[in-house]
C-alpha positions as CSV (number, residue, x, y, z in Angstrom):
1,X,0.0,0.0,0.0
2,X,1.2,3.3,-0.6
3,X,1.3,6.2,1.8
4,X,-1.9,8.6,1.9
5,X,-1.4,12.2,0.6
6,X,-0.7,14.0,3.9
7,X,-3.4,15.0,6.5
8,X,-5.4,11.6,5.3
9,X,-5.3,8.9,7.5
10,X,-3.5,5.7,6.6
11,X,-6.4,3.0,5.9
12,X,-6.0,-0.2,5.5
13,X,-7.2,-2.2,2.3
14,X,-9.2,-4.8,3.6
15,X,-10.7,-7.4,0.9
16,X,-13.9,-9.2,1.9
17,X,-14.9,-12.8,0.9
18,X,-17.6,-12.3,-1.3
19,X,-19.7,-14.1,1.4
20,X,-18.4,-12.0,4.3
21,X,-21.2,-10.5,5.2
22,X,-24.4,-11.1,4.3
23,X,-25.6,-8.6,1.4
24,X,-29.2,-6.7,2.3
25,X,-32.3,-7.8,0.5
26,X,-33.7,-4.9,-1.4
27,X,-37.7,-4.3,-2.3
28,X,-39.0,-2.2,-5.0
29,X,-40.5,1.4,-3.6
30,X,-44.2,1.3,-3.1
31,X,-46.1,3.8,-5.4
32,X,-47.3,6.6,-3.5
33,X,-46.1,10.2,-2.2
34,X,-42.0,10.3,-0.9
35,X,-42.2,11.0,2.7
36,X,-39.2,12.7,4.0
37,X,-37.2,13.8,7.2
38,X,-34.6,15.7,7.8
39,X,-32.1,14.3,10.4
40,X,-29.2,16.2,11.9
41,X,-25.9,14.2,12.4
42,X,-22.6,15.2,13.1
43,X,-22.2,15.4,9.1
44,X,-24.6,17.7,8.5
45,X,-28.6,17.6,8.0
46,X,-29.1,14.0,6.2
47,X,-32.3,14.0,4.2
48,X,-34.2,10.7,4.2
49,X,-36.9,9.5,1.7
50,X,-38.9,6.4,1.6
51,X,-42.5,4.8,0.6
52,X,-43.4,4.7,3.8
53,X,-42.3,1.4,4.6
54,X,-38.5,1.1,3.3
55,X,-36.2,3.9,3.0
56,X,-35.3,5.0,-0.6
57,X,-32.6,7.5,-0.2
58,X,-30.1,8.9,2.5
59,X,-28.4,12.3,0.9
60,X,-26.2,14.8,2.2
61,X,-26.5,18.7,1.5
62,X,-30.3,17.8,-0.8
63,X,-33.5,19.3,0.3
64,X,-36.8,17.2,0.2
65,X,-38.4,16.6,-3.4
66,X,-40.9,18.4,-4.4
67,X,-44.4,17.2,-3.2
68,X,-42.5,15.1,-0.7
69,X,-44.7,14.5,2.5
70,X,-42.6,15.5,5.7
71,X,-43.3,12.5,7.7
72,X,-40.7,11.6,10.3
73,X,-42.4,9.1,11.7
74,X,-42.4,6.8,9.5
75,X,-38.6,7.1,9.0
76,X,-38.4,7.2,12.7
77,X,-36.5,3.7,13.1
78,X,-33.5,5.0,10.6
79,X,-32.9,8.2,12.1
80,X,-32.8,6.3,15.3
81,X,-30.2,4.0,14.0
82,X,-28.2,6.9,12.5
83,X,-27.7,8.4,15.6
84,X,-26.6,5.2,17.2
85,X,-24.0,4.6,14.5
86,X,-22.9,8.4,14.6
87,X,-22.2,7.2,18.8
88,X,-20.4,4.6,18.3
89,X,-23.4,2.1,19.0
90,X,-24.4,0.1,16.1
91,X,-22.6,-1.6,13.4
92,X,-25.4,-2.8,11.2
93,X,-28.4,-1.2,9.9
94,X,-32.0,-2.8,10.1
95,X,-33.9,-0.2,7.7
96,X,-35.4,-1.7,4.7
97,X,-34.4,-1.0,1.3
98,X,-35.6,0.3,-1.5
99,X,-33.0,1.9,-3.8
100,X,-34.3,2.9,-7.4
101,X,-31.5,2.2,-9.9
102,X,-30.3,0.1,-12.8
103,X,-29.9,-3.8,-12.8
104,X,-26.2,-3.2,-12.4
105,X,-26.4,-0.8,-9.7
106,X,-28.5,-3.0,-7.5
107,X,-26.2,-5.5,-7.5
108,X,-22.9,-3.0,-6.7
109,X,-24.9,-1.6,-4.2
110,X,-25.8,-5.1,-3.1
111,X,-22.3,-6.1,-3.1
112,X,-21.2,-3.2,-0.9
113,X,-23.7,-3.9,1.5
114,X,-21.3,-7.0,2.5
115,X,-18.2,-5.0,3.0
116,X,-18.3,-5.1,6.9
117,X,-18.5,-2.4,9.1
118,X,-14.6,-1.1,9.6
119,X,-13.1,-2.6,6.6
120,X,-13.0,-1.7,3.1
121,X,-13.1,-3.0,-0.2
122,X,-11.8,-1.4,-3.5
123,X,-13.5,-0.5,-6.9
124,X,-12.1,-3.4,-8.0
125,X,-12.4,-6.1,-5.5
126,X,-16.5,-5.4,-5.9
127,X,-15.7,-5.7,-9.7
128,X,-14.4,-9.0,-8.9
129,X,-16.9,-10.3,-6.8
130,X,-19.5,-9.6,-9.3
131,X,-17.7,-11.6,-12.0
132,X,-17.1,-8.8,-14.3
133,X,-12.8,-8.0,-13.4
134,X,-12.9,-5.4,-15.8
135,X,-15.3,-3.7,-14.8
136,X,-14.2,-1.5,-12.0
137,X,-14.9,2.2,-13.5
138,X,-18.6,0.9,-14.2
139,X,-18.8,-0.2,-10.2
140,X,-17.2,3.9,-9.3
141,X,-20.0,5.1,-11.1
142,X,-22.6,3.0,-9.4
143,X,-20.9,3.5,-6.1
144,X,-21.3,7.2,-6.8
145,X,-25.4,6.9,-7.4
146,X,-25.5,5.3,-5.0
147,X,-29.2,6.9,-3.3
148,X,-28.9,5.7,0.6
149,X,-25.5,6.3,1.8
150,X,-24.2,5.4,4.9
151,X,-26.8,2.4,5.5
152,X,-25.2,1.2,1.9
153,X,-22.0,1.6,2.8
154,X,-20.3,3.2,-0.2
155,X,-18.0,5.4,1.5
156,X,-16.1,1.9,2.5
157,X,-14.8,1.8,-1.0
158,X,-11.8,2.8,-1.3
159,X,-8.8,3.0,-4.6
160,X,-6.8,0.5,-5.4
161,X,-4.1,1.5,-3.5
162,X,-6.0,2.0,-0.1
163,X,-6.3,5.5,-0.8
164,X,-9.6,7.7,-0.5
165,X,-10.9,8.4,-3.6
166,X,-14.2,9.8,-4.9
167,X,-16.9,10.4,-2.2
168,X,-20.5,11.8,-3.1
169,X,-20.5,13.2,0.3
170,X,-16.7,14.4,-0.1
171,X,-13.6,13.1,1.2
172,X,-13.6,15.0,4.7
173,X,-16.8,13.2,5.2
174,X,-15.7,9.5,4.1
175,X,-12.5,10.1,6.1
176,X,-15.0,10.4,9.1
177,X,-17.3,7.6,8.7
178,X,-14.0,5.6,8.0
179,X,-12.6,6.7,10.9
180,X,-15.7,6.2,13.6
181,X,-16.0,2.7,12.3
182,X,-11.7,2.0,12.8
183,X,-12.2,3.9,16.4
184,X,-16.1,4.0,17.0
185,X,-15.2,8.0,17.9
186,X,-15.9,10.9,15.8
């Protein structure tokens, strides 16, 4: 591995078995109105969205949709989860999910729900476990659209050489969640 640009912190490359971890299941969104809440975190104001029954989309810095239905409760059980995680608390997400994408980004997304809390996986090594090698700009794009971050855990991919590389949320923000999950501290 090579050394991190200064002021990022050395991480270490971490290459799961495809079977690792178990991946999530995800269900097709219900038809219906988004319902919304906004959820502060030590990241900044996260924005969930769901049917009402599985969340749909975790962003950073977005404000609601438009004809989105604020309706915390029925997002209750995430927001509660996210503030365990933020404290250290919780390694594994129970939220239901429903992420809207391609056939190819369901199963990156998939995939990256098995990289285990506190390790990572490179661009590659998801290519890999997906049978398709060659295929690891087409898994950085996915991992980039990815629309529930955090619970899929997209910020524990990582380049090649172990070094932080693209983040939707940007890099001071992976370089947090990375290091909570190494320390389980802020």
């Amino acid at each position: 591995m090579t050394t991190p640009p200064p002021g990022q912190d050395a991480l270490p490359l971490d290459v799961p078995e495809p079977a690792a971890a178990p991946m999530a299941d995800f269900r097709a969104p219900l038809p219906g109105p988004v319902r919304y809440d906004l959820v502060p975190s030590p990241l900044g104001d996260l924005l969930l969205t769901g049917d009402g029954e599985s969340l749909t989309g975790l962003h950073m810095d977005a404000p609601p949709p438009p004809d989105a239905v604020h309706d915390p409760g029925s997002l209750r059980g995430t927001a509660e989860e996210l503030r365990a995680y933020f404290a250290g608390e919780l390694r594994e997400f129970s939220a239901r999910l429903a992420p809207s994408g391609s056939a190819f980004q369901l199963q990156v997304w998939r995939h990256l729900t098995a990289v285990p809390y506190g390790r990572t996986a490179s661009y590659g090594d998801i290519a890999r476990a997906l049978d398709a090698p060659g295929a690891s700009r087409a898994v950085g794009t996915a991992n980039n659209r990815n629309p529930i971050s955090i619970v899929i855990p997209c910020h524990r991919v990582v380049g090649a050489d172990g070094s932080l590389v693209g983040y939707g949320g940007g890099l001071p923000r992976k370089q947090t969640l990375l290091r909570l999950e190494r320390t389980g501290r802020l």
